[in-house]
N, C-alpha and C positions, 0 to 999 in steps of 0.2 A: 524577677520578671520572666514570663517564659518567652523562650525563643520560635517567633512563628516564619521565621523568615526561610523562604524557600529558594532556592534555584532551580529554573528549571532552563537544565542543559539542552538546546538546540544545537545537536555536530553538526547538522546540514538543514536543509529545506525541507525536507519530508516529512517533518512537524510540526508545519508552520500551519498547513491547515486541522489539524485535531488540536492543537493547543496555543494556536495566537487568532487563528479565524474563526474557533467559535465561541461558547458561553462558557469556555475553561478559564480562563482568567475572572472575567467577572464572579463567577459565582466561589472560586476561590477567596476571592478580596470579601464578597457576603460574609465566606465563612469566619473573616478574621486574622487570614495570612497574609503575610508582606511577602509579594511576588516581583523576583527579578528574573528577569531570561538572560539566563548563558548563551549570549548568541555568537554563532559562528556560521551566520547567512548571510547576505549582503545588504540586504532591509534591514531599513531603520526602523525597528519596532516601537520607538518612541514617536512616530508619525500616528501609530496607535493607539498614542497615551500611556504607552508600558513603560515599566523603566527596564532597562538592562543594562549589562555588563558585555562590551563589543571583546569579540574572542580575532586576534588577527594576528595575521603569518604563520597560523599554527600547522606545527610539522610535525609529523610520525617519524620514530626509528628509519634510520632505511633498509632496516630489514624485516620490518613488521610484518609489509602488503604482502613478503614472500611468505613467511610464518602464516600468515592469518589465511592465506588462499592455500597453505598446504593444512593449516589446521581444517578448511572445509573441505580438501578431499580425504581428509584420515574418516572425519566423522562419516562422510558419503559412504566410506569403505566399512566400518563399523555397523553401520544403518542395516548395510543392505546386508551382512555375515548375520546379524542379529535376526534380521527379519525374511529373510532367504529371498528378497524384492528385487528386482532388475530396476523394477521402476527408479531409484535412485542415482542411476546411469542419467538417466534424462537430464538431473538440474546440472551437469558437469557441461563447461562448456570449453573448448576446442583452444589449445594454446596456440597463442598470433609467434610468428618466426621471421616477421617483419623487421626484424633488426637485431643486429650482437646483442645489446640490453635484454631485448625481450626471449633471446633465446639464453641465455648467461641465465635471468632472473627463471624463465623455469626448466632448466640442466638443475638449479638447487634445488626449488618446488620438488622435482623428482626425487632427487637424492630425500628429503626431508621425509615424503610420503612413505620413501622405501623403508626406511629407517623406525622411523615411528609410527607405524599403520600398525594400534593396539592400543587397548585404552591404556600403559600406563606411560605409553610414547607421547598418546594426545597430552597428558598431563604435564607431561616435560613440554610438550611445542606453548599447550598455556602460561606455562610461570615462564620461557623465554620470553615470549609477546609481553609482559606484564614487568619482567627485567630491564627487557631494552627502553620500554617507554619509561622506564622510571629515571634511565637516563637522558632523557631530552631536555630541551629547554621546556618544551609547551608544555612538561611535567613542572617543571620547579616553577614557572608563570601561571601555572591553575594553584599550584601549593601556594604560593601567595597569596591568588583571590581569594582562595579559602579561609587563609587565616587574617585576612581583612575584613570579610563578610562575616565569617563566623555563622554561615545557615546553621539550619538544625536540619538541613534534608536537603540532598538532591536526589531530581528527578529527570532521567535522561528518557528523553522523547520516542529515541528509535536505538532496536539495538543490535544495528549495521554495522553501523562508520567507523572503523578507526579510528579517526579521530576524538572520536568519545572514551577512548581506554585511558588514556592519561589522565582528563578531570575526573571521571569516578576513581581511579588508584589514587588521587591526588587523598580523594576527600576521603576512602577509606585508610587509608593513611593516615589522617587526622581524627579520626572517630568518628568521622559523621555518615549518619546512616544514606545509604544508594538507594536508587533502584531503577528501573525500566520496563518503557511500555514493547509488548509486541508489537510493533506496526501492522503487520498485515496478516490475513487468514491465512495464507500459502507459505509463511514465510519459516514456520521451524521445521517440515521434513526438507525444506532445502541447505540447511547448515548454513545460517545464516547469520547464529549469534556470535557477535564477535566482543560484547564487555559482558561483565561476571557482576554481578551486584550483589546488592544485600535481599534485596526486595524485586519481586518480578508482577507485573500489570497485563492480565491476557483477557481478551475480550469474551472466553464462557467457561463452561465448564470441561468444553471437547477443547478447547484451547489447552488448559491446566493439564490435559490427562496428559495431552502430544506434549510437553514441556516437561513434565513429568518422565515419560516413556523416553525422549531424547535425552536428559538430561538429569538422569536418577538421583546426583547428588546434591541437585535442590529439592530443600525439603517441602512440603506441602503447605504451612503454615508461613511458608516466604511466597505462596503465590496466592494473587489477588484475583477474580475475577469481578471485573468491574461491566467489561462491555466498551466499544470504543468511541471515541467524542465523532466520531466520521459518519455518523450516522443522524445523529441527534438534531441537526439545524431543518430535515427533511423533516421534524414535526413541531417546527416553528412557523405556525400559517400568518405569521406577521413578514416573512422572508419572500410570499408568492404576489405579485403585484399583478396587477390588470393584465388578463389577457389582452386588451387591445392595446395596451402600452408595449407588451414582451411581440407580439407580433408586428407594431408599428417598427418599432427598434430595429426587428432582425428582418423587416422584407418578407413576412408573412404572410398570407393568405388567409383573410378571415372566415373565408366559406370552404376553405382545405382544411380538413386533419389529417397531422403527421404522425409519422412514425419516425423514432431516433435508429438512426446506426452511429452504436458505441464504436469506434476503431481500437485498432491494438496497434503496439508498435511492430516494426519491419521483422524483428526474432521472434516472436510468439507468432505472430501470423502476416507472415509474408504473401499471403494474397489473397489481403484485404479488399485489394482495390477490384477486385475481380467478383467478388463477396458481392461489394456494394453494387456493383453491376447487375448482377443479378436478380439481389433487391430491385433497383429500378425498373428492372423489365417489366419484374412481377407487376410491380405498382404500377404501370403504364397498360398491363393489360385488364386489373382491375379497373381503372380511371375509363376504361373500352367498355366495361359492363357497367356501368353508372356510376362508381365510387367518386369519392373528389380525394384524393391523396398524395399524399408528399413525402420527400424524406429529409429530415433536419441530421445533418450528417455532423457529429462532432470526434473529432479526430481523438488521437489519444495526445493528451499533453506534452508528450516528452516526443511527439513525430512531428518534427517542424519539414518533413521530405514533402518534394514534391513529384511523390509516387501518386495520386489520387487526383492529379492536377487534369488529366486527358479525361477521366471520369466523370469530371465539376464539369467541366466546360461539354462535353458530348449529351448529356444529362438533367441539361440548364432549369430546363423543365420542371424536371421531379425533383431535383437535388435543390437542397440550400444548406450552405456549409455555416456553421457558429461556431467558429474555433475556440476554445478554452483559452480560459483571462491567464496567460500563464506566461511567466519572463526569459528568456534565454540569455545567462549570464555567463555561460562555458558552454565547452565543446562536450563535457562529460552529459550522464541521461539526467546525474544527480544534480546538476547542477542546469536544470530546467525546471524554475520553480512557480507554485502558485501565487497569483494575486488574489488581494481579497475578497475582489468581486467577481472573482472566478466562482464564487460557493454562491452565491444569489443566483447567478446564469446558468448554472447544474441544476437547482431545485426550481427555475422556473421552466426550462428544460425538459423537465421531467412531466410537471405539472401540465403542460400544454403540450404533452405531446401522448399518444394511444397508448403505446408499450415501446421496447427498444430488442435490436436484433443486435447479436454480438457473437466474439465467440471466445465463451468462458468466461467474460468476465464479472468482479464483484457488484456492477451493474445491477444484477438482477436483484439484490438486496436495496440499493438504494430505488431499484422500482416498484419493488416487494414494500415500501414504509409508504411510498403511495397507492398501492391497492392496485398495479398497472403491472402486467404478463412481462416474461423475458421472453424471446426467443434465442436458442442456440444455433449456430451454424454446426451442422454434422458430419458433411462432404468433403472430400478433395474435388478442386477443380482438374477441368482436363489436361491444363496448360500451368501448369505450376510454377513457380518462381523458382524453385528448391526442390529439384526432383525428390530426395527424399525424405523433404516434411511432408506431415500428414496431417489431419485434426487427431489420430487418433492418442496421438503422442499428448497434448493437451487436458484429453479429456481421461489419461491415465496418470494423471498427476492424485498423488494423495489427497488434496482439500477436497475435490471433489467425490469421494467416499464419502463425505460427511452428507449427501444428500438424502434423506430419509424414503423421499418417493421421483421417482423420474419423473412423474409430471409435474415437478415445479417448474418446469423452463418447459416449451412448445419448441421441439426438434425437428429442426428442418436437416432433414436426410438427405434430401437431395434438390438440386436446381427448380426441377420442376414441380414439387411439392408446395415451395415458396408460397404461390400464385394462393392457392386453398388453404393451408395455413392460416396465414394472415387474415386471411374473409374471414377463418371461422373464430379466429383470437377477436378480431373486432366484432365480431357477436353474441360471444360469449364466453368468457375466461375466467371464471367464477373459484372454478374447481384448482388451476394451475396458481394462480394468485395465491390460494389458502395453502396450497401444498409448499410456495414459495414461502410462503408467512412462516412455515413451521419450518423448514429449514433456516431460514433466519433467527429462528430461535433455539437452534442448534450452536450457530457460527456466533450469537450476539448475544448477550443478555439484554432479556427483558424486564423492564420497558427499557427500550433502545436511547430514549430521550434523558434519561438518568444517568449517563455512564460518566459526564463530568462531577457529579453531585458524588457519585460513587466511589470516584478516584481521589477524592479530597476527604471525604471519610474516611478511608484505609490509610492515606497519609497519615491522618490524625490520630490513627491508633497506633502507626506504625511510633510515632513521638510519644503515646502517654504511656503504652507499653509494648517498648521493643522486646521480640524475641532473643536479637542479642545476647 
């Protein structure tokens, strides 16, 4: 009998909407696979109707988190020797000295980076990382699921967490084939991979190269470009329900069209709240020249602050806030996760609303699958949070090299721009939409709605014939 049974490993939350909230499971089960989730969320995925395997009390080495954060500044170091870049400086962030622990844990980070900053140092800091979890308990506890289950594949969601290095050593240990998705589009110039598999899942073909380029000794024929499930429910027109229901619901305005501001959290852009202000002016002097306009403000999921709070209320007018369906189970950012009807409220969101203003984020794709403009923010304010953040720091981040034409997104330069912008996006945005479409199909494989279907196909080659 062949073995179709699959694992697919959840370390954390940041998988639950590409592979439990949308057509990934189902269309998996079409194909003929027996799917369990390795969950290590808090949700009951069998509230879903899934079956899974609950993952609990699981604990890392405790010297892993220092290895693995010095393993990401050997590689930052490496990056930027290789590619003669500064930019690389940027994804490093500021060791805390809030306490003996925190200053103990990086006095060794130090020593680790001094020590082994060289690719054959990195190699030793990975087989420690991969030594120590072999001693824990949450190793010898996935070595058993595994040899109770007996998969013929797992497939690890995100490839962040720590906590995901023991289940996949467990199962390559045992013979069974790995692998994992890249989560996000920004996520490999920042030295972000922290488990090694068999099999690697990226969403294009500028994905594979960056995975390639960072990480030369996987081969080409272990990476998949599928394209990623985080896209694909945006061309499910069964997901968009009655504008007067999504307007009845949120306190809308049937005779008002809106405009979204995406937010960001408090570190990427510390002033936000000042962003949206300004938006609202704009809109309040358009609405003076005849427009009827609004702004549907939805925050970033993981800012539960109430920095935006003087904004809402000052703004009552223009502003209506729809906060994302999302649960706060810890104090960590990871541990602020999606509900499932969080992904119906995005895509109707989007639907009912002109275009969305942000600054930087992957936004613009998901408003690029509705045929609807981004706007960039491109300014510093006067009054800044963080005298020395800037937007410019943001928009010299590597992902965004991959944009083919700068008018996929409409730049707002400066405050006073805003006002005309927007008039001319809402009259016509023809040319930045198609230039945003084609960037999306730089960053995505097309068609975007396939990338579940895609990633169950490469599964199944990876079982009829492993490279191995």
């Amino acid at each position: 009998m062949v073995n179709n049974k699959i694992l697919i490993l959840l370390p954390d939350g940041i998988g639950l909407r590409n592979f439990a909230y949308s057509d990934f499971y189902e269309i998996g089960k079409k194909e003929g696979f027996q799917m369990i989730y390795w969950n290590n969320t808090p949700f009951d995925l069998q509230d879903l109707g899934f079956q899974e395997i609950r993952i609990t009390k699981a604990k890392t080495h405790p010297l892993t988190d220092i290895y693995k954060n010095a393993r990401k500044q050997i590689e930052l170091n490496l990056n930027q020797k290789k590619t003669k870049d500064t930019v690389y400086n940027s994804y490093r962030f500021p060791y805390s000295h809030t306490s003996f622990k925190k200053i103990l844990k990086n006095t060794l980070q130090t020593i680790l980076i001094y020590r082994y900053s060289s690719q054959k140092g990195l190699l030793k800091i990975c087989k420690r990382i991969k030594d120590n979890e072999r001693k824990t308990l949450f190793y010898q506890q996935s070595r058993l699921t595994l040899e109770n289950e007996k998969p013929a594949f797992v497939f690890c969601t995100n490839q962040r967490p720590v906590l995901a290095i023991a289940p996949l050593l467990a199962a390559q240990d045992l013979g069974i084939p790995t692998a994992t998705f890249i989560f996000s589009w920004d996520n490999l110039p920042k030295a972000t991979m922290v488990v090694e598999t068999d099999y690697y899942f990226v969403w294009s073909e500028h994905m594979k190269a960056e995975l390639m380029f960072y990480y030369p000794e996987i081969q080409s024929k272990a990476i998949f470009v599928t394209g990623t499930p985080q896209f694909e429910s945006h061309f499910d027109k069964s997901k968009i329900g009655s504008r007067l229901d999504f307007f009845i619901e949120n306190q809308l305005d049937l005779r008002t069209k809106y405009i979204c501001y995406s937010g960001d959290d408090g570190t990427t852009c510390p002033d936000d709240p000042q962003y949206l202000e300004d938006l609202a002016l704009a809109i309040r002097h358009l609405n003076e020249k005849g427009h009827s306009l609004a702004i549907i403000f939805r925050r970033c999921p993981v800012d539960f602050s109430e920095r935006f709070d003087k904004i809402l209320e000052q703004y009552e007018d223009i502003i209506v806030a729809i906060n994302p369906k999302w649960e706060q189970i810890g104090d960590m950012w990871n541990a602020i996760l999606p509900r499932p009807e969080d992904l119906i409220l995005q895509i109707n969101t989007i639907a009912y609303s002109e275009m969305v203003v942000n600054l930087g984020s992957s936004m613009v794709f998901d408003y690029a699958a509705h045929a609807k403009p981004c706007a960039f923010i491109n300014y510093d304010v006067t009054n800044k949070v963080l005298p020395n953040w800037t937007v410019e720091k943001i928009y010299n981040y590597i992902h965004f090299r991959s944009m083919p034409n700068k008018s996929a997104v409409i730049w707002l330069n400066s405050k006073k721009e805003i006002e005309s912008k927007i008039e001319e996006a809402l009259m016509n945005s023809k040319a930045t939409i198609k230039h945003a479409e084609d960037w999306f199909k730089i960053i995505n494989q097309y068609p975007p709605q396939n990338a579940s279907q895609r990633i169950w196909n490469q599964i199944r080659i990876c079982l009829i014939t492993p490279f191995l």
